[in-house]
Structure formats: C-alpha cells, structure tokens
C-alpha positions in Angstrom: -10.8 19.1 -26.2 -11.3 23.0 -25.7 -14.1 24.3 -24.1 -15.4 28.2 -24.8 -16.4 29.5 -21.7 -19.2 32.5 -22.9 -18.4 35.7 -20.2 -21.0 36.4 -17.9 -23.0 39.7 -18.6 -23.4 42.7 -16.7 -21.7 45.9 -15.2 -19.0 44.1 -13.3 -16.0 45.7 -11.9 -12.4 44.9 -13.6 -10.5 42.1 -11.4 -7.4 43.8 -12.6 -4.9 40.9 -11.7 -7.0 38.7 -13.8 -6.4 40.8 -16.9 -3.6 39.5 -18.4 -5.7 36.6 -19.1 -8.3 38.2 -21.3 -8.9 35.6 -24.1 -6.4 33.7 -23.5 -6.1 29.8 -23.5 -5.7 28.7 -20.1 -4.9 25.4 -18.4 -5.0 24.8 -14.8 -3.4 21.9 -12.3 -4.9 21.4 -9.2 -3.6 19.9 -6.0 -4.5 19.0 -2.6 -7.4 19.7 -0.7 -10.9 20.9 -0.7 -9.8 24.3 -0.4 -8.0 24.5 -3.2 -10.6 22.5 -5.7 -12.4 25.9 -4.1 -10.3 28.4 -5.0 -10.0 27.1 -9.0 -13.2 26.7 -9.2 -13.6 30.9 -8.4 -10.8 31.0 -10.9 -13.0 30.0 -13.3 -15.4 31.9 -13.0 -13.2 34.4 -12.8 -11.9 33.0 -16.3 -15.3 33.0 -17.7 -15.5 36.7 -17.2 -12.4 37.6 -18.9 -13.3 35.5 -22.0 -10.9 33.0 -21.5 -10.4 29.6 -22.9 -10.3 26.7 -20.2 -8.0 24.1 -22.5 -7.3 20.4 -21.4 -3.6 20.7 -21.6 -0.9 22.2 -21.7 0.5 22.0 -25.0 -2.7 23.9 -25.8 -2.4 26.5 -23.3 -1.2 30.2 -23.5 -1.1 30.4 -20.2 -1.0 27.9 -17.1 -1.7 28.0 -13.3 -0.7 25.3 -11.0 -2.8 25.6 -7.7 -0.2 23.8 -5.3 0.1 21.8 -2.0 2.8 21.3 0.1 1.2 19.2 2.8 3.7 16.3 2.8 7.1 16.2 1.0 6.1 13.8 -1.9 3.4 16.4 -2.6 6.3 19.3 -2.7 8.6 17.1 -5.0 5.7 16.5 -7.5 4.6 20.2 -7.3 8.6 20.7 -8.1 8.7 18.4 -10.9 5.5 20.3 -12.6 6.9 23.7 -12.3 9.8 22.4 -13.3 8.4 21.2 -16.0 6.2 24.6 -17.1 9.3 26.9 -16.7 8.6 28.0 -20.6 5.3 28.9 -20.3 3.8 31.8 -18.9 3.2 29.9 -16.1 0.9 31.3 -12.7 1.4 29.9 -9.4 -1.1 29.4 -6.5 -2.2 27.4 -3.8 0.1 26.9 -0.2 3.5 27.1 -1.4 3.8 30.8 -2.5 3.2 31.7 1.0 6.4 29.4 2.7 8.4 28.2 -0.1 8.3 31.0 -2.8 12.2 31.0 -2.8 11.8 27.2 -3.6 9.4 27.8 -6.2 11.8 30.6 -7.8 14.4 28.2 -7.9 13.1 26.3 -10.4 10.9 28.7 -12.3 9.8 32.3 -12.4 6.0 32.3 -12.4 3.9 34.8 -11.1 2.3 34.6 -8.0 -1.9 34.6 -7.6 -2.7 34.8 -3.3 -5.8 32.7 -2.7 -7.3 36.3 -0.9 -6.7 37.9 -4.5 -8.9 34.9 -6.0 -11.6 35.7 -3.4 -11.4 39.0 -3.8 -11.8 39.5 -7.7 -14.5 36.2 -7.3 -16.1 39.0 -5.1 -16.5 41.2 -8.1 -18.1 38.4 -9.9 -20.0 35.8 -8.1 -21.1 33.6 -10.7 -21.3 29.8 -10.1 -20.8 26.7 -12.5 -23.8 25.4 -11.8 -22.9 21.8 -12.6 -21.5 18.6 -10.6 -20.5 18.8 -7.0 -20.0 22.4 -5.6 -17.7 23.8 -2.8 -18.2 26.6 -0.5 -15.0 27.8 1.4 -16.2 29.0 5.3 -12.7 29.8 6.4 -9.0 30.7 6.0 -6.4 29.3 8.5 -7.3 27.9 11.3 -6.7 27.9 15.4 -4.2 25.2 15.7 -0.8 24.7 16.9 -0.2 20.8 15.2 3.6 20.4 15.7 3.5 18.8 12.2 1.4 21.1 9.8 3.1 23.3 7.6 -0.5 24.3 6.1 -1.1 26.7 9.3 1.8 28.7 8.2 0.6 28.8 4.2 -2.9 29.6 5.4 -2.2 31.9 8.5 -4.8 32.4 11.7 -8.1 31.9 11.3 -10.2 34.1 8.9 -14.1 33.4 9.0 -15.8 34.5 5.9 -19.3 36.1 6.8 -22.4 34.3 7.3 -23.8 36.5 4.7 -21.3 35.3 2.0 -21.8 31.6 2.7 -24.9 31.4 2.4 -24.9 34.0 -0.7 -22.8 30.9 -2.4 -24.8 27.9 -0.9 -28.0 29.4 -2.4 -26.7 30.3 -5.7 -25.3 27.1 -6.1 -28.6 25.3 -5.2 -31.0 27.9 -7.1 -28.3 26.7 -10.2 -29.2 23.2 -9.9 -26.2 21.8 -7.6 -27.2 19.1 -5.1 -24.6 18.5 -3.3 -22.6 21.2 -1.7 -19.1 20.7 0.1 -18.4 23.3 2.9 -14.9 23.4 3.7 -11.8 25.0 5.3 -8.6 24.3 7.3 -10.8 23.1 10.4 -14.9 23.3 9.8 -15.1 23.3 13.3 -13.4 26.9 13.5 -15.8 28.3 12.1 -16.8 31.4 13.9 -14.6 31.1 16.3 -12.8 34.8 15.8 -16.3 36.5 15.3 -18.1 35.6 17.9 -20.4 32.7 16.0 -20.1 29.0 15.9 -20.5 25.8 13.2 -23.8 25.4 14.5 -24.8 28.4 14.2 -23.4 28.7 10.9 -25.7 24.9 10.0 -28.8 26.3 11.6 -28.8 29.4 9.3 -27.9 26.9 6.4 -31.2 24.6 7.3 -33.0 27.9 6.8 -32.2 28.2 3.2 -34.4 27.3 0.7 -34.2 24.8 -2.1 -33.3 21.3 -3.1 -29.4 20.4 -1.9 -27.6 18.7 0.6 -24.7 19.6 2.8 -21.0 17.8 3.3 -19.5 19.1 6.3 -15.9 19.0 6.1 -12.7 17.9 8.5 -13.3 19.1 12.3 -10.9 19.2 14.8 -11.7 17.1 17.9 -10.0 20.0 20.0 -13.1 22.3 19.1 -15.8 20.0 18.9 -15.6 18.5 22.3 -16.4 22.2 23.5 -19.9 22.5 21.5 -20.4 19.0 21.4 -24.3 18.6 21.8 -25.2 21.6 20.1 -23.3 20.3 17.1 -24.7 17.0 16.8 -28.1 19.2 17.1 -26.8 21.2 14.0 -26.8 17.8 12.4 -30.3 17.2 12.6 -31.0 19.1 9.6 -32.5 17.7 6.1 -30.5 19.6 4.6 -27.1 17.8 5.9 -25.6 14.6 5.3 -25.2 12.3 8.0 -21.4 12.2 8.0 -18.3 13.3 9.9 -14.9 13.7 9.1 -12.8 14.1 12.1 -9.0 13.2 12.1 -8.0 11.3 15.2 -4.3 11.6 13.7 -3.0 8.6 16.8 -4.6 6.0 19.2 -1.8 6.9 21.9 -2.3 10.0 24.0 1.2 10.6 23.9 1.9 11.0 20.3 -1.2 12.9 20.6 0.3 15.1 23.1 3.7 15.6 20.9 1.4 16.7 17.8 -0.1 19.5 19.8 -3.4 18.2 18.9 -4.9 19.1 22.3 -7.5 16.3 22.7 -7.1 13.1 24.0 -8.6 9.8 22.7 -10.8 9.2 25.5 -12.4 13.2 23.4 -12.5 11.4 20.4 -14.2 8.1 21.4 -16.9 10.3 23.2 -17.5 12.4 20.2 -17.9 9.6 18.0 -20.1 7.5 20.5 -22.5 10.7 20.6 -23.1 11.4 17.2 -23.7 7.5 16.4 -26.2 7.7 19.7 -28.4 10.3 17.4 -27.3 9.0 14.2 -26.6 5.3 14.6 -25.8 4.8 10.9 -24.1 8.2 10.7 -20.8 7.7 8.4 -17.2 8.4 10.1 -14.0 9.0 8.2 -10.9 10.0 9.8 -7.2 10.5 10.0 -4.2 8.7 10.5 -0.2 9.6 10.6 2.2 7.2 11.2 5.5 7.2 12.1 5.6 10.6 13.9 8.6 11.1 15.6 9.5 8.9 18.2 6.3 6.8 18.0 6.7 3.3 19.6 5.6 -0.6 18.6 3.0 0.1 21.4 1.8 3.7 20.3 1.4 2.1 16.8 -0.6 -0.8 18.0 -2.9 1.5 20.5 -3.9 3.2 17.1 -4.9 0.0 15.4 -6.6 -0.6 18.4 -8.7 2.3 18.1 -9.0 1.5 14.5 -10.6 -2.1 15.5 -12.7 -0.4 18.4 -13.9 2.4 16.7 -14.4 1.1 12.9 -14.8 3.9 11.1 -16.2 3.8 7.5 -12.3 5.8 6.3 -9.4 6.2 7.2 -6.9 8.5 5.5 -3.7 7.1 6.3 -0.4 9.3 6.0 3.5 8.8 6.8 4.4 11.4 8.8 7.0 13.7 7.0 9.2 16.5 8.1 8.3 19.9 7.0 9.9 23.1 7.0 9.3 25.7 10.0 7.0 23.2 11.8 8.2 22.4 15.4 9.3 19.1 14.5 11.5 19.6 11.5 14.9 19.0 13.4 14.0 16.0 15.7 15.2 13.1 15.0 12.3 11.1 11.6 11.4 7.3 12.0 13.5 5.6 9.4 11.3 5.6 5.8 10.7 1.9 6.2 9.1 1.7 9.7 6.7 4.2 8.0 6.1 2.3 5.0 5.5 -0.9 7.6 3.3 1.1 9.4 1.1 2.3 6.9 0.9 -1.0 4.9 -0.1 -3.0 8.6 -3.0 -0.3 8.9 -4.2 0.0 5.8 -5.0 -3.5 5.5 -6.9 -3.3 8.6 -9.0 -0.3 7.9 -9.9 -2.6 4.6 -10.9 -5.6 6.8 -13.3 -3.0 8.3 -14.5 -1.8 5.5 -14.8 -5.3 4.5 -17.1 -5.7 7.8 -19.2 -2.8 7.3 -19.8 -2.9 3.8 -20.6 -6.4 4.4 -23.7 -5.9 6.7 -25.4 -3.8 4.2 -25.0 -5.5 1.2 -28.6 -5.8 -0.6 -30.0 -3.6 1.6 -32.6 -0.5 -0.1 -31.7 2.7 0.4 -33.0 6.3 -0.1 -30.2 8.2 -2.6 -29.9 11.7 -4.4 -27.9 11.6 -7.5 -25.2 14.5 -7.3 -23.0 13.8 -10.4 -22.5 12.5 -13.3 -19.9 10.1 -14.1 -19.8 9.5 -17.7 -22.5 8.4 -20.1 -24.8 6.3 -18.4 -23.5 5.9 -15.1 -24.5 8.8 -12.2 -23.0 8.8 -8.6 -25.9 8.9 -6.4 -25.6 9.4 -2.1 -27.4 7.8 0.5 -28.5 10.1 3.3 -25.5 8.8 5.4 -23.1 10.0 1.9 -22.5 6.0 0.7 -21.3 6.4 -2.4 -23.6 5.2 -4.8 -22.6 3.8 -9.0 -25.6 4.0 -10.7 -25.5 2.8 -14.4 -28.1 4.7 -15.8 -28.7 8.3 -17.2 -30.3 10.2 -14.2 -30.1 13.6 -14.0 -28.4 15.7 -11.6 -30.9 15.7 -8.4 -33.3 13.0 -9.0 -34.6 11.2 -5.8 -35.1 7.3 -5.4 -34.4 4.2 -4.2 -32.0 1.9 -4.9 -30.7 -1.5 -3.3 -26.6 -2.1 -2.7 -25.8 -4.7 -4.9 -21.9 -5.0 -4.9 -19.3 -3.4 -2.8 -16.2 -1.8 -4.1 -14.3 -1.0 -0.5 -15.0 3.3 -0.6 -18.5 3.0 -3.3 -21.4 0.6 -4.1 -22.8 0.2 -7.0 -26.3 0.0 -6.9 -29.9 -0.8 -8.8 -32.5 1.4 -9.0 -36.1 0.3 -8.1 -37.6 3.8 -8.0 
C-alpha cells in the first residue's frame, strides 16, 4: 500500500539535506530503541514537507533509509544482512552505527550518511507532528555513563539535554493534535538536565504544567542518578499527567558484576529505589534489565540475580546475553562460552514468566480505570491503566476515550479486557 503524505504549508526554511528526496518514494527500516522510533518519526515529517511518498516496501521505493542499532552483535549482523541487502538502491543510512562502525557499513554498501543532529536540526525547521498513535519526545542525546559494556555511549557521545522549551513545544503539540500517550525518551531519562544545570524533576513539574488531555511514559533511568534525587523524583511522579511506571535496568543481582560494568550503584541502591516508589505508588509498575553472562560472571552471581528477580518481582524484565562490542572496555577479556549464556537466559526467563504468572494472577477480574492510546486494527484498541497495564480492547474506541474496564484474561506482557463504561 502507498500512502501520499500532503506537505505541510507555510514559509518554512529548506532542510537542504533532505532535498534529494523531493517526491520521491521512500521506504524506511527502523531499529532499536526509543530513540530511534524518534528520530524516524521527525524524518517523516520531514518527508511530508518535501512531498515525499512513504511506501511499504522496498521494491516500491526510490529511495530507502535504514535507521540502525548496534547494541548487541545479533543486532549488527542483521543490520549487515539489510544493507547488504539494499546495496542497489539509493540507499540512506542512520541510526548508531554511522558514528562507530561506518567503515563496516562501507564495506558492504555505499549509502549516504543522515547524523541524528541533522534529523533534529532540519525537524527544527519544521515542527510538525503526526498526530496519530503513540508519540515520542526525545529529552536527550548521550548520556553520563561509563558502562564497560555499551557501545551506544560512543554512537551517542556525552550528554546533550535538549531545552525545556523544546520539550515541552513537542509534548503540547502532540497533545493539542490529539495524542494521548506520549513517550519521553533518551539514552538515560534520569540525565536529564544534568549538563544544564536542571533535573528530571524539574523537567516533570514543568510537564504537569501543560495543558491538555495526555499521559506521560517516562523512560529507562539509571539507578546511578536516581538514588541522588531520589525523593524529589518519586514527587515528580505524583503528577496526573504521568503514568505510574518505572523502567530502571538493574543489569545484575551481584555487586560485583555490578562493579565490573561500571554501573556505579549497588543493589542494596536499587532495592531502596524500588521499595520507595512502591511506598507512594504501591501498584506502581516496574520493568527492568538484565545481562547475562558478562564476563567472568559466576553460578553464584547468576543465582544472586534470580534472587533479586524472586525478591523484587518486577512486572518486566528485559533479558540480554551479554555480547562483546567494539571499543567498549570489555571487548578483549576473555566472553562466557555462547551456551552458558543461552542457559542463563533461558533459566531467567522462565522465572520472570512465573512472576508474571503471580502478578497477573492477583489481578485477574479486577476493574480498572483505562485511556485508550492506540489503535490496533479494526475493532480492537489498546487501552492503559493508570499504572500503563496494557489493555486489548475489542471494540472501536477512539483515540483518548476514558472508562472502565475489568481484566478478563491475561496474556503474560497485556490483558485483554471488557468495557463496562
């Protein structure tokens, strides 16, 4: 299917990178994180303005960008195998790798290059939003870490906060065009500020201050930061205008793998953060992180992480095998053999689904509030409870309507639910 995207009128000034693809069929790929699903959706917009045809494939493309990751080495051999696979077209790269693997990338093809700051930049220019389905609103380049592991810091560079004036310029155009929910992201949420003088909660008070009809999804926060503005943070948290739920990646149950990622927390940080905001929030929702099979992590470093796992019970947990990435730290010690990893990984993950099991279990027919933020297809909406449960309603609600509804069935990460108002 192609869709026509109509340009946006008015006196705007030429993005001139984004010339080349006046009127042109384009098709884009994207990968990774939040971020990224960011930074295309500014690309269209930018797309719109220059007339362009967003196509659903390639085949029907004149021109194609992949927005890439290169978080974990299965993610760089797919991205690879895709530019690989594009080397005819007139093909545009983006995303992490262009910034610490370009002479990868120009091994396999010769695309051109498109730096996330030139997205921003020309979306400067523009500033139009989509208006439709879940919105994201990038806070922050880089980041203040020094993770052993992450090649990402390296793509992304140090911390850049974007103004408060600019956030909240995209929150409120987004909810004035209808969005309800709106994702702020970054590298670390919980950097926010930190190179300007300002802070997240500063940055959520000034949110709670805008006017309209939409919820906020904080994204991923380093324990390292939020353990230093703790209280004033959960306080941030209080607003109306924010779902109750935290994403923060405790990455190990042992403080010594801990302390061999540079993570610069320890879990006795993380169980106090999370004991806190459950003490305001008691049904606030938790996901977080996992990596197994860092270097030189133990049987007993493993099993201090289920541990936490079964202590803590967090509603998620993103689980990843560690892997070695270039001009990190780490890449020439010694890896933990593939199938330890794979061991690890399948052990945990069946835990964390016995929690969820558990959780899900003690809220089953219960009614909740919900705010329906997308549509899934024909007669079936995703709705979100206050505390961001996922919500499968199958019937045709529009895009911000308000109710009740009771948890009928679980699905592990969703519910699906029946309306009774």
């Amino acid at each position: 299917m192609v869709k026509t995207l109509e340009p946006v009128c008015g006196n705007i000034p030429e993005p001139d990178t984004f010339d080349v693809f006046h009127n042109k069929r384009v098709f884009i790929e994207t990968y990774g994180c939040r971020y990224n699903f960011g930074d295309t959706a500014k690309l269209v917009e930018i797309l719109k303005y220059k007339g362009s045809i967003l196509v659903d494939s390639a085949k029907e493309a004149e021109a194609i960008i992949i927005n890439t990751c290169t978080v974990v080495g299965t993610t760089e051999r797919r991205m690879m195998r895709r530019l690989s696979r594009y080397r005819e077209y007139d093909l545009y790269v983006t995303g992490c790798m262009p910034a610490v693997q370009r002479e990868a990338i120009f091994a396999v093809c010769t695309p051109k290059i498109i730096l996330s700051e030139t997205i921003r930049e020309a979306y400067r220019s523009i500033g139009t939003v989509a208006g439709k389905g879940v919105a994201i609103v990038q806070t922050a380049q880089g980041c203040c870490g020094r993770c052993t592991y992450c090649l990402t810091r390296f793509a992304r560079g140090p911390l850049k906060s974007f103004t408060e004036k600019e956030i909240l310029g995209e929150i409120f155009a987004h909810a004035h065009a209808g969005t309800s929910e709106i994702q702020i992201t970054a590298q670390d949420m919980s950097s926010w500020g930190q190179d300007i003088g300002k802070s997240l909660p500063f940055l959520l008070k000034r949110i709670d201050d805008l006017p309209g009809e939409f919820m906020i999804r904080v994204g991923m926060m380093n324990p390292a930061l939020i353990k230093g503005m703790l209280d004033d943070l959960i306080e941030g948290f209080a607003s109306d205008h924010i779902f109750k739920f935290v994403h923060i990646p405790v990455q190990s149950g042992s403080d010594a793998v801990l302390d061999r990622m540079g993570r610069g927390y320890s879990v006795a940080d993380f169980d106090e953060i999370v004991t806190a905001f459950r003490k305001r929030y008691p049904e606030i929702t938790l996901a977080t992180d996992m990596i197994v099979g860092f270097p030189g992590e133990t049987q007993e470093e493993f099993s201090q992480s289920l541990d936490l796992i079964e202590r803590v019970r967090p509603n998620k947990v993103n689980i990843t095998r560690y892997s070695r990435r270039p001009f990190t730290p780490l890449f020439t010690v010694k890896d933990c053999p593939e199938w330890i990893k794979k061991d690890r990984s399948r052990i945990m993950n069946t835990l964390a689904e016995k929690v969820y099991a558990s959780i899900n279990a003690g809220v089953l027919e219960k009614e909740v509030p919900f705010l329906v933020t997308e549509t899934l297809k024909e007669g079936s909406v995703m709705a979100r409870s206050p505390n961001y449960l996922g919500i499968v309603i199958n019937e045709n609600l529009p895009v911000g309507y308000e109710g009740r509804g009771i948890l009928k069935k679980e699905r592990k990460y969703f519910f699906i639910g029946k309306r009774v108002i």
